[in-house]
N, C-alpha and C positions, 0 to 999 in steps of 0.2 A: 719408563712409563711414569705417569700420576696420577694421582686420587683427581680425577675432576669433577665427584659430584661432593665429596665434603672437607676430607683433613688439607688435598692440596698437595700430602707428602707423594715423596719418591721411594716407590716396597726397593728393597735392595736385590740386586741381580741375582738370579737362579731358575728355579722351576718356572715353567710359565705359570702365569696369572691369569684368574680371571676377570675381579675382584679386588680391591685393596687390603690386602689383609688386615687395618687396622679398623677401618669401616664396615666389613663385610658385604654383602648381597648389594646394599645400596651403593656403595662406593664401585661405581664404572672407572674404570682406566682410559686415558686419554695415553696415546704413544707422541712420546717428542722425538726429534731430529736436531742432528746437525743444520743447518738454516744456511750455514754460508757453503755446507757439500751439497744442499740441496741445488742450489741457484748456481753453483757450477756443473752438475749433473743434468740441468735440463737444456744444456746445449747439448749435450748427448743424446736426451731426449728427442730433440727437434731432429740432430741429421743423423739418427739411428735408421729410420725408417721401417722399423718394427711393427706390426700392428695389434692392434687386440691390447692388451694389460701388461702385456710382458717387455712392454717399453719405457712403463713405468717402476719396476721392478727395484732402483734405485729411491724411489720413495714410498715404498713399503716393505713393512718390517719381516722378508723371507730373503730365504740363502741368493736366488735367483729365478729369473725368468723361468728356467726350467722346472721349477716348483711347480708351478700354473698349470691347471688343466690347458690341453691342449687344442682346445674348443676357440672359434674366437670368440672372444667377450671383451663387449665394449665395442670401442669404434664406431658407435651408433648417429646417424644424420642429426644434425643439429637443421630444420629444416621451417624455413621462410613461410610462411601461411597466409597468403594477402589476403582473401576472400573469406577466412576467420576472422582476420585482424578489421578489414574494413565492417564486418558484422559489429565489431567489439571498441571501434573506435580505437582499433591502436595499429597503428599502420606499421609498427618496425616491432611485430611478433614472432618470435620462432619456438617450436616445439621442438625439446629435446625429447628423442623416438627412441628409448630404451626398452618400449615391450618390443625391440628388433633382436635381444639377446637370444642365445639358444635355446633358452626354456622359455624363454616370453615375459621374461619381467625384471626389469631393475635387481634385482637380489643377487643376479648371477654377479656381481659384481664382490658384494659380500662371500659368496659360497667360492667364489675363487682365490679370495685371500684366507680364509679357513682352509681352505684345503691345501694350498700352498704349505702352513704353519702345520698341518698335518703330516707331510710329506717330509717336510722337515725334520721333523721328531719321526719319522718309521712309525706313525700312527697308524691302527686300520682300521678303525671304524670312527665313525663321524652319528652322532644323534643331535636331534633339534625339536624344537616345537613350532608348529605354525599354522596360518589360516589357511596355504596352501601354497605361494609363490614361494617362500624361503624354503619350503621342506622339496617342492621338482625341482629348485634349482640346484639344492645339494643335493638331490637324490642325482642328476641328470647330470652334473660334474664330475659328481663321484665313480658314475658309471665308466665313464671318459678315463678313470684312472685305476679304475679297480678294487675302487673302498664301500664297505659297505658303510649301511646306512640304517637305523633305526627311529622311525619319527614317529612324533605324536602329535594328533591331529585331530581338533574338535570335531565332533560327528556331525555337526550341523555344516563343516565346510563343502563349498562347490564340487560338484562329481565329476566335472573335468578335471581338475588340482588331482584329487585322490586320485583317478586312473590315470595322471600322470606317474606319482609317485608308483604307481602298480607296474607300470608298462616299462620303468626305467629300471625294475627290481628293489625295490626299496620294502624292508620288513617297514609295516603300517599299524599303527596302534590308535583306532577310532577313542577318542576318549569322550566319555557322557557329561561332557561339561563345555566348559570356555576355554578360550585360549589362555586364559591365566591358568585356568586346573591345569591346561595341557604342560604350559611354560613351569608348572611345578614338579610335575613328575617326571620330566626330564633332567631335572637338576636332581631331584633324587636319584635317576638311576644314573647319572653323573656321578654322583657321591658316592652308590653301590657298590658299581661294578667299574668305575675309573674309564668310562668313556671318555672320548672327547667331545665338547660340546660349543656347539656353531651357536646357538640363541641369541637375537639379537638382544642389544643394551647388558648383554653376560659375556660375551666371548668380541674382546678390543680391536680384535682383526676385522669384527665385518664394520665398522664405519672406517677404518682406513681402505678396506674394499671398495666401500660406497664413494668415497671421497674423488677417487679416480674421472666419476659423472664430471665434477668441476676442474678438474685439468683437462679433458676434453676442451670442456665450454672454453677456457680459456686459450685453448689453441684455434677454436674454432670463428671464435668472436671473441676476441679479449677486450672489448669496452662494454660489458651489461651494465644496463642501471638496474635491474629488478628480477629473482627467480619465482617462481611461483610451484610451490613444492605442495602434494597430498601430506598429510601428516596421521599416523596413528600412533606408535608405540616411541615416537619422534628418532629412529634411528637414521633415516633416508636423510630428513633435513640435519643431523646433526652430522650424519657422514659428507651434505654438501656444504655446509660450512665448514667445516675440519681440513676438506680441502683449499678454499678460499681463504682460509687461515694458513694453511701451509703457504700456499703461493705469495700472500699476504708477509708473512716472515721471513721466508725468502730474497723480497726485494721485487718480487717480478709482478706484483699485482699494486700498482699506487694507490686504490681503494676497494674496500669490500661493496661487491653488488646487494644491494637488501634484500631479505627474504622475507618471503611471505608463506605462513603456515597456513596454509587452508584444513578444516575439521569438518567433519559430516556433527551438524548440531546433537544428533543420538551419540556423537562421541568427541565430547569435546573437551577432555581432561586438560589437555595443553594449553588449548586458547583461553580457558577461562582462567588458568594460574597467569597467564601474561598480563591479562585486565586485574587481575585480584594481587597478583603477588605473593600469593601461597600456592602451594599443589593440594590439590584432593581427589582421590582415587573415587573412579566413578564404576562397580563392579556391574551394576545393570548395564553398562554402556550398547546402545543397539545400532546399527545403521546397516540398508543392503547393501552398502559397500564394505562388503566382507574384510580385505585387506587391511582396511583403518579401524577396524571394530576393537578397539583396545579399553578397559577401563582403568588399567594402571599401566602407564607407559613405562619403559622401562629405562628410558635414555634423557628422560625427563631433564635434568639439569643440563647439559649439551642441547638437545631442543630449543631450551628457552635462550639459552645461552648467548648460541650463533646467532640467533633470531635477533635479541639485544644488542649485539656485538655490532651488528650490520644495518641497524638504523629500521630493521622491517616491524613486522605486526604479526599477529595471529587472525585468522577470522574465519568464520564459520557458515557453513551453507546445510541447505535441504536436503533430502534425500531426491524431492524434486530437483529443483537444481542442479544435481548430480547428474540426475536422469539427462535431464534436456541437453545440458552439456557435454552427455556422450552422445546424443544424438546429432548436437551441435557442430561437434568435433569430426564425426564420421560425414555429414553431409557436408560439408565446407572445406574440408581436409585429405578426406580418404584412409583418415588413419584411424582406426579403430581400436578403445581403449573400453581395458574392464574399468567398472564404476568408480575405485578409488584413483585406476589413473588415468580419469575424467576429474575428476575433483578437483584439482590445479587448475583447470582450464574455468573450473566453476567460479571461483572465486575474482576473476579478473574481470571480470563485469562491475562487480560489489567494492573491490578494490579504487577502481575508476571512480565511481558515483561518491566514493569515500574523500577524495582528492589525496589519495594516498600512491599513484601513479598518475603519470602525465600522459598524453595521449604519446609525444613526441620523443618519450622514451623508449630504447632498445630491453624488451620483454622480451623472457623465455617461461614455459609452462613445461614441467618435468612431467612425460606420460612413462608410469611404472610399470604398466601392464596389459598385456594384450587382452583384446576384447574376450575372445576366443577362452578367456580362462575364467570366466563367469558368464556363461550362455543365460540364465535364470535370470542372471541381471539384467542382460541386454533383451531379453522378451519382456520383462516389466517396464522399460522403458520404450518399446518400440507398441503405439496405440493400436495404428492401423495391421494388417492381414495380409497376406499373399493372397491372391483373386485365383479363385481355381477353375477352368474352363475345360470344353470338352475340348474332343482334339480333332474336329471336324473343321476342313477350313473354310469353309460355307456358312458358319457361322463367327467366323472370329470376328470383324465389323461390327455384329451387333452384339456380342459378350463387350468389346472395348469399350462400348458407347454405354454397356449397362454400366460397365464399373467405373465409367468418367476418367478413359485414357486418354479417348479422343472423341 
């Protein structure tokens, strides 16, 4: 491993790490590889025939496949959207459809190489903080394998999220604060009681988990010009350049696809360090896109990083916006995303009009999350009402014509 948000250095081999020890809390680890066993391994890859995560097991850092919850995860449609794309003016779009995972969101991705490094080490318990998708997906993994599970979870998060976490067996700790309170007292009882701890931009496993989304994409369509990624606490985009970077060092990718961080404007720590050149934590941060609601990101140097690296941008949208774009996505598409994994799809309009995409280029738009995991979101965004009629059918003719069906 290395310090990749300050010294740079390599901590010397032993205990796992969270953290660099020389930088502390702030210094995130980045895990390197062998680069020339990578790109001989991924011919084993291809005619393995494996499916789910466990076929990439040789580029991330656990004993083996057998680590891996036994759930599949990953393998999710990379899938063609013409009747989007021609609304959006970009006729060669595809949605990568990761709320298809077993919990419903992009995380299980994360939660399965944490658990892996758990299993490893005869670990049995796993704790986290989050808005809701990181904590059912390690709750909803963990079940799959036997480990318990202690999370902490801002009290203002979605009520579906929580009675996930309830229904999966997961001890739940409402906390009366933010996701940062929450993200702090899990690292204390880290500290306590020597848990293990999953928290993204804190525990190096979950963007090599997340990373796995871009070795997909590159089996799937290996020439992108542009991802189009939700951004909150910047782990998602740093885990999918980290993989692009892998591939990239390997020999297997001739150039990186640009990324594009899309921010909900009530949160937009990242994108305004990329214009500014400095970070500044923003603690009021608000937006009804629960999942990116972050005011101190925690993977912030990787965020900007990949983002620089790959020739993209940051940019930022509405909470309208957001709205319209899930509504956009479900009527055009059929695929139904909660509001932050709507938020990708939002930005690729504003992107366009930017001349920061060409119409003629091969787009993908990363959806993180099923609609189905913020209901609250999806009524605020939906105007109109289900028409309620009697149930006489004598009268159904004139109830249709009252409500302007037919």
């Amino acid at each position: 491993m290395r310090c990749a948000a300050c010294c740079g250095q390599i901590p010397a081999a032993g205990d796992f790490l969270y953290t660099c020890p020389q930088c502390g809390p702030i210094g995130t680890l980045e895990v390197l590889y062998d680069y020339d066993g990578l790109a001989e391994s991924w011919l084993r890859v291809q005619a393995g025939g494996e499916r789910g995560l466990g076929r990439y097991a040789s580029w991330l850092p656990i004993q083996s496949a057998d680590s891996l919850p036994p759930l599949l995860i990953g393998d999710t449609p990379l899938t063609r959207v013409p009747r989007l794309g021609q609304a959006l003016g970009l006729p060669r779009l595809w949605i990568k459809e990761d709320q298809r995972n077993p919990t419903g969101s992009f995380k299980d991705r994360a939660s399965a190489a944490v658990i892996a490094a758990a299993r490893d080490r005869s670990i049995g318990l796993i704790t986290t903080a989050s808005t809701g998708n990181a904590a059912s997906s390690l709750a909803g993994l963990s079940a799959s394998v036997g480990l318990r599970t202690v999370i902490f979870v801002p009290v203002n998060a979605p009520e579906a999220k929580v009675v996930q976490l309830l229904v999966y067996g997961a001890e739940v700790l409402l906390v009366n604060g933010t996701y940062d309170d929450a993200f702090e007292l899990s690292l204390e009882a880290t500290r306590q009681f020597g848990w293990f701890n999953r928290n993204t931009g804190y525990n190096p496993f979950t963007l090599e988990g997340k990373k796995t989304v871009s070795l997909e994409i590159f089996e799937q369509l290996p020439e992108v010009d542009a991802v189009f990624v939700s951004v909150g606490d910047g782990c998602i985009i740093g885990g999918i350049g980290k993989g692009f970077l892998d591939l990239y060092r390997a020999g297997l990718l001739p150039r990186l696809p640009r990324l594009y961080g899309v921010q909900a404007h009530g949160s937009s720590v990242l994108s305004k360090a990329h214009l500014r050149g400095f970070l500044e934590a923003e603690p009021g941060a608000c937006t009804y896109a629960d999942s990116i609601c972050v005011g101190e990101p925690r993977v912030a140097h990787q965020a900007l990083h990949v983002v620089k690296e790959s020739g993209g941008k940051y940019l930022t949208v509405s909470d309208d916006e957001i709205r319209s774009a899930q509504l956009q996505l479900a009527r055009l598409t059929g695929i139904f995303a909660e509001p932050a994994g709507a938020t990708s799809v939002a930005g690729l309009s504003k992107a366009l009009e930017a001349g920061w995409i060409n119409p003629d280029e091969k787009i993908i738009a990363v959806v993180t999350g099923h609609g189905l995991k913020d209901i609250r979101g999806a009524i605020s965004a939906v105007r109109s009402h289900a028409v309620q009629i009697s149930r006489q059918p004598s009268q159904l003719a004139d109830q249709l014509r009252l409500a302007g069906i037919v």
